[in-house]
C-alpha positions as CSV (number, residue, x, y, z in Angstrom):
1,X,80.4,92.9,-56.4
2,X,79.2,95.3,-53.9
3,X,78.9,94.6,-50.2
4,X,76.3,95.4,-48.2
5,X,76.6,95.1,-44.7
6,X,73.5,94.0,-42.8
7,X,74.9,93.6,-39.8
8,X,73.3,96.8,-38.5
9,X,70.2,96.5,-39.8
10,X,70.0,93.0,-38.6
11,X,71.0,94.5,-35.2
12,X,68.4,97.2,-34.9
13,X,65.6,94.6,-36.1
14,X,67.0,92.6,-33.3
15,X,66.8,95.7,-31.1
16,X,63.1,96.5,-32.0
17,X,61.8,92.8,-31.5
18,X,63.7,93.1,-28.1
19,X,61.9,96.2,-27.5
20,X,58.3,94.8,-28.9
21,X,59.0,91.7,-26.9
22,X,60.0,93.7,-23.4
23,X,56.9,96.1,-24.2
24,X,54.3,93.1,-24.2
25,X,56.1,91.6,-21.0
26,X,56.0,94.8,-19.3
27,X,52.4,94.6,-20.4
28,X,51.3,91.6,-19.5
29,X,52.8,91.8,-16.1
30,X,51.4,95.0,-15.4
31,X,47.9,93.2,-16.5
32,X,49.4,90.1,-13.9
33,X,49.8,92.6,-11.2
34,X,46.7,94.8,-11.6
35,X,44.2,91.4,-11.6
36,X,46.4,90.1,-8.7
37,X,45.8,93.9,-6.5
38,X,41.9,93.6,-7.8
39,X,41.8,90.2,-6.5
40,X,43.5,90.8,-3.8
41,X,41.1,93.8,-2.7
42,X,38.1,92.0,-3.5
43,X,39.1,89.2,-1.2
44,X,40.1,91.3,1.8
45,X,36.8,93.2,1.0
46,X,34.2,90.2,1.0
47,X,37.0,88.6,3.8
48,X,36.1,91.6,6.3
49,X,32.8,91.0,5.2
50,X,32.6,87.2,6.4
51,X,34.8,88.8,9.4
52,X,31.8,91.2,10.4
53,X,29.2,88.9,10.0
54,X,30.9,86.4,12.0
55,X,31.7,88.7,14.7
56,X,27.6,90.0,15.0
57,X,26.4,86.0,14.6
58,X,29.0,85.1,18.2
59,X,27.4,88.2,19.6
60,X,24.0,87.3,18.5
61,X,24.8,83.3,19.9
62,X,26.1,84.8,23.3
63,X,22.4,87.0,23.1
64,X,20.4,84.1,22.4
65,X,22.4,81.5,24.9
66,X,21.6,84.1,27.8
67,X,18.1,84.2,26.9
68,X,17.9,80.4,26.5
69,X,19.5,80.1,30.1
70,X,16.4,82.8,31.2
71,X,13.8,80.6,29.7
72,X,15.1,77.0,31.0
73,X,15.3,79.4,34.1
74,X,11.4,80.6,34.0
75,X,10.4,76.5,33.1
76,X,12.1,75.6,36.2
77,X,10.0,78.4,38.5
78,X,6.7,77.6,36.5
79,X,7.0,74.0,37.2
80,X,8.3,74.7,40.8
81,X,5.3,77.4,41.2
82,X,2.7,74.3,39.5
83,X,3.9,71.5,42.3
84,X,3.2,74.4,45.2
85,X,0.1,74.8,43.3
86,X,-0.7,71.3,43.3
87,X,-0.1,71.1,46.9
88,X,-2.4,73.5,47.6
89,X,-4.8,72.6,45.8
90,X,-4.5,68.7,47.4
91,X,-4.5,70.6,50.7
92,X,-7.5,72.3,49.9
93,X,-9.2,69.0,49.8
94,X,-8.7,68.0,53.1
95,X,-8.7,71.0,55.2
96,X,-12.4,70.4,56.6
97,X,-11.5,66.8,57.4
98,X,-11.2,68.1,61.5
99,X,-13.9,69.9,61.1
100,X,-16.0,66.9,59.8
101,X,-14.5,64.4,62.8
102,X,-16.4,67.3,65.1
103,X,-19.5,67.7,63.1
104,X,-20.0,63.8,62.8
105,X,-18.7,63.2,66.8
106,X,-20.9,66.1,68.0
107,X,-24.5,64.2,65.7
108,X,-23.7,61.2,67.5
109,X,-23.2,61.9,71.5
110,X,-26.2,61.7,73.2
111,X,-27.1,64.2,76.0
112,X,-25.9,62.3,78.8
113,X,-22.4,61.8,77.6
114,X,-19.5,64.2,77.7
115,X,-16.0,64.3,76.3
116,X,-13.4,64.5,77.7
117,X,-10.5,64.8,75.2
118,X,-10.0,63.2,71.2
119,X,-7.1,62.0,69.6
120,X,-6.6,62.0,65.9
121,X,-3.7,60.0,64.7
122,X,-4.9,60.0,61.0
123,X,-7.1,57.3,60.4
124,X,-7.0,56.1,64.0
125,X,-9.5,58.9,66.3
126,X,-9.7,57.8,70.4
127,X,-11.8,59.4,72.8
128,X,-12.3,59.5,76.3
129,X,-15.2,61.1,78.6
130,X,-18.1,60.2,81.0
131,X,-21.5,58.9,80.3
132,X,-24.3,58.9,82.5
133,X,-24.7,55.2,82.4
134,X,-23.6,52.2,80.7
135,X,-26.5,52.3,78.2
136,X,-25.8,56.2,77.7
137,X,-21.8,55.1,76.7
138,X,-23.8,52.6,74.7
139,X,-26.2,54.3,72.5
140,X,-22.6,56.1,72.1
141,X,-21.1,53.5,70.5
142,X,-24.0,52.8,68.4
143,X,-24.6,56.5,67.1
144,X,-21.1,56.3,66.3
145,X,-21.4,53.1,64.4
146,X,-24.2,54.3,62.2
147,X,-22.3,57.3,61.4
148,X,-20.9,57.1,58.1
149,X,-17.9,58.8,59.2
150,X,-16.8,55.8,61.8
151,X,-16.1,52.4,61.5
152,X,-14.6,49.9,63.5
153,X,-16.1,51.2,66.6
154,X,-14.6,49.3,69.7
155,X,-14.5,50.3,73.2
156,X,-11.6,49.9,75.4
157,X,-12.2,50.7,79.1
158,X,-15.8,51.5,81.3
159,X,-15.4,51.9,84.5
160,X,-17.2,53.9,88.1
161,X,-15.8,56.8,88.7
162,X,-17.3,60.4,90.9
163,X,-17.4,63.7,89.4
164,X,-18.3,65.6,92.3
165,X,-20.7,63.5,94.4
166,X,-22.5,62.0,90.8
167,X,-21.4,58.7,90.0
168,X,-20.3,58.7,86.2
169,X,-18.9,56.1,84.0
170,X,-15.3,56.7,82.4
171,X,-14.7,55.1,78.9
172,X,-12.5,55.1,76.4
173,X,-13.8,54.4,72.6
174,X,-11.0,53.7,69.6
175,X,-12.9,54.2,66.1
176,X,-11.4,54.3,62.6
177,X,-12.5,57.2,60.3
178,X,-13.8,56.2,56.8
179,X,-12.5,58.5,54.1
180,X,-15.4,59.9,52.6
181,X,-14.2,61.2,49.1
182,X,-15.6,64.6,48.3
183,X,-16.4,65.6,44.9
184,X,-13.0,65.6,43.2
185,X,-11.8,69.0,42.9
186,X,-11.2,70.5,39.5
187,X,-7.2,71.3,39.3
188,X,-6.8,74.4,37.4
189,X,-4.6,74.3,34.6
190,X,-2.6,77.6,35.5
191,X,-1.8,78.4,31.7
192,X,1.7,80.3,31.0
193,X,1.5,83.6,30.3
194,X,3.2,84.7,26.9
């Protein structure tokens, strides 16, 4: 019988599934290690991505927070600017009142009375002066009580006095002003400039 040794050949089919073997490892890891670089870039790519946008939104948010802090800024002037506005305007209605007291004081006194000075404590006018005569201070009284500008018309003190060598009487008259309402005036809506 012959003997054929297959030892070797055994060996170097051994050998060559070794080598196929190591050659599809070799493979496949460089495969593993080529997706794992290409995933690797991709992320760090679309990272520095996110990185930049979130770097221009915190610059754009500090942007906007300073113009938000302008605008509650400008709401606070407007509506300080509207209440000067308003007072103003409310002042605007009554700065004739004075003026009115006079007008109405100087259509009631009669020719032969003369003031001597007028206090206006709001509501509450007093005024003193001479009259010719107790029926001079009287018609006065009652001009001023038909006035609708007075009410409450009461006279405090009459008495003698001289001016000079003319005898005069001194009085002193306390009236209450009724508040005559003028037209109401038309507050402007100041609009807001854009």
């Amino acid at each position: 019988m012959i003997r054929v040794n297959l030892l070797p050949y055994r060996a170097q089919r051994w050998r060559v599934a070794l080598l196929k073997h190591l050659v599809v490892f070799v493979g496949v890891l460089l495969v593993v290690v080529v997706v794992i670089i290409g995933v690797h870039v991709v992320t760090s790519a679309h990272l520095d991505g996110l990185t930049e946008t979130q770097s221009s939104l915190v610059a754009e948010n500090r942007r906007l927070r300073k113009k938000i802090g302008q605008i509650r800024n400008i709401d606070k002037l407007r509506a300080d600017v509207e209440g000067k506005l308003a007072v103003v305007d409310k002042l605007q209605v009554g700065r004739f009142r004075s003026l009115a007291v006079l007008l109405a004081l100087a259509e009631a006194i009669p020719e032969n009375v003369w003031l001597n000075s007028l206090q206006d404590a709001g509501t509450k006018i007093k005024v003193t002066g001479y009259g010719e005569s107790n029926n001079a201070v009287a018609g006065f009284m009652r001009a001023l009580d038909r006035s609708p500008r007075f009410s409450h018309v009461q006279l405090g003190v009459i008495k003698r006095g001289r001016i000079g060598k003319t005898t005069v009487r001194n009085f002193s008259l306390s009236m209450d002003e009724v508040v005559v309402t003028p037209d109401p005036v038309k507050i402007k809506k100041h609009r807001r400039r854009r």
